[in-house]
C-alpha positions, 0 to 999 in steps of 0.5 A: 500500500505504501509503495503504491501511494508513493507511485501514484500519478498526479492525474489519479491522486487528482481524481481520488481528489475529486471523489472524496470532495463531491461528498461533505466529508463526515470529519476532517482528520489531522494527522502528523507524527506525535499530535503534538505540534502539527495536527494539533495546531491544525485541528485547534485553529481549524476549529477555531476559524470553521466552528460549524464544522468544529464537532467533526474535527479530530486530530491524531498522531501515528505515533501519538502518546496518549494524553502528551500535552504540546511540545513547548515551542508549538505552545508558544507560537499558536499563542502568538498566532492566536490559536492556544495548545494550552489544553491539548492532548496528544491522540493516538491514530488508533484511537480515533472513530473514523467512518468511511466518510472521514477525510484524512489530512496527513502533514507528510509522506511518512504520515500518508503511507502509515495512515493508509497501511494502517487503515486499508478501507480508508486509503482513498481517503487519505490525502497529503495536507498541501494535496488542495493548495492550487499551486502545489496541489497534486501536480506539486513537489512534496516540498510543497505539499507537504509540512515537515515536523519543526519538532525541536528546530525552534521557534521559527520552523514551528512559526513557519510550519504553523503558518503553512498549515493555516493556510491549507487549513482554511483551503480544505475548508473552502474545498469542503464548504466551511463557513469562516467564523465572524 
């Protein structure tokens, strides 16, 4: 499974694209490494921008301590941009619900091919974060489709990666007919 999604053609990643976008997804799932930095951002300022989809938001980590509070840098920088971590708690793949209408957002590659081995009757479903952006999209680089983890690189990736996620993040929901807040 893995090796297949590494191989996949633009043109087929654009339509299963498609595919899982003519449905309202039943969630939108953030997924990284831990759940503490990325996903975790993803899905607080998500659910602060979009709040009538905030019920079906989730987060997780592929390899997500159960109960880890947000690493210190991601603390510190989703304050500065408005979106506290103060209360998060990290969320193991394994643990979430996911339906199969779930549509599962992953920060990287590594991600991506662990999701879609783990859970095979989900793969379709299944996308790298940037897979929406229309300048990187399907067609781009991984460089930009994907956010790579600024665990323990500083203030300034952490800034960086935040700031790449927020603008996906408000893509997928206009992909999905989100309503912004205020």
């Amino acid at each position: 499974m893995a090796v297949r999604r590494l191989l996949e053609s633009s043109s087929s990643r654009q339509r299963r694209l498609e595919r899982a976008l003519a449905v309202k997804p039943s969630s939108i799932v953030f997924i990284c490494h831990g759940n503490i930095m990325r996903s975790a951002f993803a899905l607080a300022y998500a659910r602060q921008q979009f709040p009538d989809m905030a019920a079906s938001m989730l987060g997780g980590g592929t390899h997500a301590v159960h109960g880890r509070a947000a690493q210190q840098s991601a603390l510190v920088v989703a304050r500065e941009m408005g979106t506290p971590l103060d209360g998060h708690s990290a969320t193991p793949l394994g643990e979430l619900r996911l339906d199969e209408g779930a549509l599962i957002l992953c920060m990287d590659r590594a991600n991506e091919a662990n999701v879609a081995t783990r859970l095979p009757a989900l793969a379709d479903r299944v996308f790298l974060i940037g897979d929406v952006d229309p300048l990187s999209g399907t067609q781009g680089s991984d460089a930009t489709r994907v956010v790579s983890d600024p665990y323990a690189l500083g203030d300034g990736a952490t800034r960086q990666a935040f700031q790449r996620i927020a603008e996906l993040v408000g893509q997928w929901a206009a992909a999905v007919g989100a309503r912004r807040a205020g």
